[in-house]
C-alpha positions in Angstrom: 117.0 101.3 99.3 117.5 103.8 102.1 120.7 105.6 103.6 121.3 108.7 106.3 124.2 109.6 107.2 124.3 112.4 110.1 120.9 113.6 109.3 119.7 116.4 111.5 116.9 119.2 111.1 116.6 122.3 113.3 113.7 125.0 113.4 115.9 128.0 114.4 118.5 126.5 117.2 115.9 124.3 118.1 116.8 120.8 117.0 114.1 118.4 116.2 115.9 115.8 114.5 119.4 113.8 114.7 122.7 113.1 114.0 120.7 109.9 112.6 122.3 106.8 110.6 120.8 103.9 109.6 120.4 101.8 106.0 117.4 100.0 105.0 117.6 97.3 102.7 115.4 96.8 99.8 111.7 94.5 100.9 112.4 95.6 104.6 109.4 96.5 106.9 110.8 98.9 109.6 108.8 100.8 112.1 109.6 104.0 113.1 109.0 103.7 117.0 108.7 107.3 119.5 106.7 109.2 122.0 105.0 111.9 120.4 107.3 114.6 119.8 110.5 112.8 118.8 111.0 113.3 115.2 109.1 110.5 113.6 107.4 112.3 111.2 110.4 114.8 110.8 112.3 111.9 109.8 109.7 111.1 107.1 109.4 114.4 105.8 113.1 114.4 104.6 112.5 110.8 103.5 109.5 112.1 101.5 111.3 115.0 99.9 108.8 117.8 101.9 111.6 118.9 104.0 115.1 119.7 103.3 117.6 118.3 106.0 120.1 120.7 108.0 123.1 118.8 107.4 123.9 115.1 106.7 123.2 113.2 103.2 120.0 110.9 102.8 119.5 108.3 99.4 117.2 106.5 97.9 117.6 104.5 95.6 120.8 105.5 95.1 119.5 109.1 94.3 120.4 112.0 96.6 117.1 113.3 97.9 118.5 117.3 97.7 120.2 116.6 93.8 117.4 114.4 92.6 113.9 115.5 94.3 111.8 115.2 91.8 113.3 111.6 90.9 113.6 110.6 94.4 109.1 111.5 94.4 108.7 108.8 91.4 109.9 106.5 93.5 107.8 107.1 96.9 104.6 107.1 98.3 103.7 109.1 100.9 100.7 109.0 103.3 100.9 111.9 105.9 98.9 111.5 109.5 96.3 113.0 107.9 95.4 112.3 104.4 96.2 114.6 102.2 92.2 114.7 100.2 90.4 117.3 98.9 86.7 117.7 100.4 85.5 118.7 97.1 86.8 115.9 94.8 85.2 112.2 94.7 87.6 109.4 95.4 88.1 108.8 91.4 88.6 112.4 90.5 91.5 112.6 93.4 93.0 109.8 92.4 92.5 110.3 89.0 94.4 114.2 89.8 97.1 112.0 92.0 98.0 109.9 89.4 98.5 112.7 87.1 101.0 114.9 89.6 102.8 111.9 90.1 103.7 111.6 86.7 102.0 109.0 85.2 100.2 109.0 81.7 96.2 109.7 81.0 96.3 105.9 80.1 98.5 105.0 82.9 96.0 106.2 85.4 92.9 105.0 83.8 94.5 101.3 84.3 95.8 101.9 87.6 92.7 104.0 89.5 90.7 100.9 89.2 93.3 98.8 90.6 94.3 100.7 93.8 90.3 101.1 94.5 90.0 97.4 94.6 93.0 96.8 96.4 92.2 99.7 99.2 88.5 98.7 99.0 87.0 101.8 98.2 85.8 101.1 94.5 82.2 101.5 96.2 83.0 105.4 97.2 84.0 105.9 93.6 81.7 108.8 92.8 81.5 109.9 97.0 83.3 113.6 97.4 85.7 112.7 100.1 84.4 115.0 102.8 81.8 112.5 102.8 83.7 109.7 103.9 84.2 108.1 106.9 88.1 108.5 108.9 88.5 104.4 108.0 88.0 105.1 104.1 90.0 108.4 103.9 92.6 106.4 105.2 92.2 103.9 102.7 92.4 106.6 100.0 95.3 108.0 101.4 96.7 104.5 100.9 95.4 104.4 97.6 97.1 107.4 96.3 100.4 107.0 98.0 100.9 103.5 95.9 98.9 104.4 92.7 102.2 105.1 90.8 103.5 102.0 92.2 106.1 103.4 94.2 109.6 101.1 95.7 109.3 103.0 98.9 106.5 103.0 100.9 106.2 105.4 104.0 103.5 105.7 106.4 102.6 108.1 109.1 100.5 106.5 111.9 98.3 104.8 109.1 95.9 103.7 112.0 95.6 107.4 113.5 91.6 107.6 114.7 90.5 104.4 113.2 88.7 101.8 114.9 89.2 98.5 116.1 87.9 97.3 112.9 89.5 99.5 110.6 92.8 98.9 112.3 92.8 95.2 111.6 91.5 95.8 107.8 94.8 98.6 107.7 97.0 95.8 109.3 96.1 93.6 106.4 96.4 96.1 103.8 99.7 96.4 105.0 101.2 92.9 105.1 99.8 92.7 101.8 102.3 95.5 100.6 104.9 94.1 102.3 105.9 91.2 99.1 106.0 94.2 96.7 107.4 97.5 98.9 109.9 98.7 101.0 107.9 99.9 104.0 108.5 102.8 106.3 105.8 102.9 109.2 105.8 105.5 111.7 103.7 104.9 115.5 103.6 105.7 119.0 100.9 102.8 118.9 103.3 99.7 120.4 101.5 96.8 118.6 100.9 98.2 115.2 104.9 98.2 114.9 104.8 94.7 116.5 102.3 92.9 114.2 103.4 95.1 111.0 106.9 95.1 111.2 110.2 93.1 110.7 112.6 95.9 112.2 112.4 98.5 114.6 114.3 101.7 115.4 113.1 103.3 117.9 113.9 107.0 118.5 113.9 109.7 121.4 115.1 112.7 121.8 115.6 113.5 118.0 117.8 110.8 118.2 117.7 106.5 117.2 118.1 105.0 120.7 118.1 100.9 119.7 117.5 99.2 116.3 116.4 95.2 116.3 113.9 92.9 115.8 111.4 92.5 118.7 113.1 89.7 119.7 116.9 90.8 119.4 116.0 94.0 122.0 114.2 92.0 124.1 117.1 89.8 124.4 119.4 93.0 124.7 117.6 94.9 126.9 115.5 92.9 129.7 116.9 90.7 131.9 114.0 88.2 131.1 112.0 87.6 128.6 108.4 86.6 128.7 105.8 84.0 127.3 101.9 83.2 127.0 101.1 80.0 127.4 97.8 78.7 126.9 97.3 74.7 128.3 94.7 71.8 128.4 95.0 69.9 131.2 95.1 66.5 131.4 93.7 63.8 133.7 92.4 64.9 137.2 94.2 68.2 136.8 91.2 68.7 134.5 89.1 68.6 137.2 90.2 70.7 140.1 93.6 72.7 140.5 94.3 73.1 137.1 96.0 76.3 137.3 98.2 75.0 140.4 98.8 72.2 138.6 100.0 73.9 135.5 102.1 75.9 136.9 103.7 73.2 139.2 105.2 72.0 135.9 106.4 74.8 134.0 108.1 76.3 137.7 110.2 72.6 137.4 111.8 74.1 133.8 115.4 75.6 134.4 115.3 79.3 133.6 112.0 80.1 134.3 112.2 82.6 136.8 107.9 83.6 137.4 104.7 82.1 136.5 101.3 84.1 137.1 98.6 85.1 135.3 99.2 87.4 131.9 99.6 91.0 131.8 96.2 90.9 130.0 94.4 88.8 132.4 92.1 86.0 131.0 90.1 83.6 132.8 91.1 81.0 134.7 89.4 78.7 133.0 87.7 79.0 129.4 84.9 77.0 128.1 87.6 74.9 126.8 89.3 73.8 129.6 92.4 75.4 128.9 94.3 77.9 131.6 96.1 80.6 130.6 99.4 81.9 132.2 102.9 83.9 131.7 106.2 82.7 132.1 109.0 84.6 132.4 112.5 83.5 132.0 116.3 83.8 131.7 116.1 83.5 128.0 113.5 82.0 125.0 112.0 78.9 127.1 109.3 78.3 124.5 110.4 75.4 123.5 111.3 73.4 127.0 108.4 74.6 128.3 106.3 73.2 125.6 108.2 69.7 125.6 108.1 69.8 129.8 104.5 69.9 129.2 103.6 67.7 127.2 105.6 64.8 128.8 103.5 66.0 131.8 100.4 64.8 129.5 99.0 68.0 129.5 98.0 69.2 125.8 99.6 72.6 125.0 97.2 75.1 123.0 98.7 78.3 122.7 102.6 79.4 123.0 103.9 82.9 121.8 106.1 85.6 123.4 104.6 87.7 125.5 102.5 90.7 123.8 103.6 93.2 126.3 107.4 92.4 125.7 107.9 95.6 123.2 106.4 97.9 125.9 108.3 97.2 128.4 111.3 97.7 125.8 110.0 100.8 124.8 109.4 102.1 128.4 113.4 101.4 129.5 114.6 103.1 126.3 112.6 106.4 126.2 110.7 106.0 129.8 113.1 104.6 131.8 112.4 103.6 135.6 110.4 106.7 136.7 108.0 105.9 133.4 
């Protein structure tokens, strides 16, 4: 769906973008991943067709960005950091008027406003001019009118840029939701919107892509040891009293596991459940020893994952380093 090859952009002598290389395959979800600064939403730009690269060839599609603009456009959908509404249209009249530059038919866009308001939620703003909304449902038309001609290519500039917690989790849905029907581009310096949106990362610094990978594959690169949540009931007397101590007596007895303390997020010790809560860090994965070690131990296991703070800590060696 997506090839660069030697990309790079300069403003002046000042470059702000590349050499970059990469191929995305058609239904991916990739994350663009980089401080502030780095070229993120450079790199979308060209991708977009707003900006012309310096050098280097980009497709999409098959079709050369710089020969075929205006073909490349059919088959993308853009949402800048900001969206791109006008204060003085209602959400139906903009995306009635985005519809129309994007090509499609008077019919066409009839049929298809209706859809992308149900889909984005906002058929309830219909008639609202869009300086009237709030941050969370310009968003959402922003959404709206980057897939309303049904685009292949999907790309997203921090789509969760000043919303709240709420609105976050409704964009994080909306998202996954495009992900059976879109290739998806996502751009954040937010670590776990890429995390819990994406299926691929490249992460960039410097103008530059530093590491590409799953989660998974550059923590397994990158750190030395990888980390874990686990979330246990006791059993028996351990129930009772010591049932931290006791918990972690167990999982220190699995080979590999270097550490076991509380999480990086702390939680209490004990919920109203029962259940303690601790991290384990280890050689390698060690989910799955670690859950069979305890449950032979009689204790009932309740929660498992891989630590949430793993892709930091990634991200802070690649573009921080130590001093970070």
């Amino acid at each position: 769906m997506v090839h660069l090859s030697d990309v790079t952009k300069y403003y002046g002598k000042k470059r702000a973008l590349g050499p970059v290389s990469f191929e995305i395959e058609q239904g991916d979800t990739v994350g663009f991943l980089g401080l502030n600064g780095v070229g993120k939403t450079t790199l979308l730009k060209i991708l977009a067709c707003g900006l012309r690269p310096s050098s280097g060839t980009v497709t999409i599609d098959g079709l050369d960005i710089l020969d075929d603009p205006h073909e490349v456009r059919k088959r993308v959908g853009y949402l800048p950091e900001l969206p791109p509404v006008y204060g003085d249209m209602t959400v139906g009249d903009y995306l009635h008027f985005a519809g129309r530059i994007r090509g499609l038919t008077p019919e066409a866009v009839a049929r298809r406003v209706p859809e992308v308001e149900e889909y984005a939620r906002i058929t309830e703003v219909h008639d609202v001019p869009t300086r009237n909304l709030s941050q969370g449902y310009r968003q959402r038309v922003g959404v709206a009118q980057a897939i309303i001609h049904d685009p292949d290519l999907l790309i997203l500039d921090e789509p969760t840029h000043d919303l709240d917690p709420v609105q976050i989790m409704e964009m994080r849905g909306m998202i996954r939701a495009l992900k059976d029907s879109h290739t998806i581009l996502i751009s954040s310096h937010i670590l776990p919107e890429i995390s819990q949106t994406c299926d691929r990362l490249l992460i960039l610094n410097a103008g530059e892509i530093v590491a590409s990978g799953s989660e998974a594959e550059l923590g397994d690169t990158l750190l030395r040891s990888r980390g874990m949540v686990v979330t246990v009931r006791p059993a028996g007397d351990a129930a009772a009293t010591g049932a931290l101590e006791a918990v972690e007596r167990v999982i220190r007895a699995v080979p590999g596991v270097t550490g076991v303390g509380l999480p990086d997020r702390p939680a209490r010790a004990m919920a109203a459940t029962g259940a303690v809560t601790v991290r384990v860090d280890g050689e390698a994965d060690l989910r799955a020893p670690v859950c069979r070690t305890l449950v032979e131990a009689g204790h009932d296991v309740i929660g498992l994952s891989l630590a949430e703070r793993e892709l930091e800590r990634v991200f802070v060696e690649l573009v921080g380093g130590a001093e970070a």
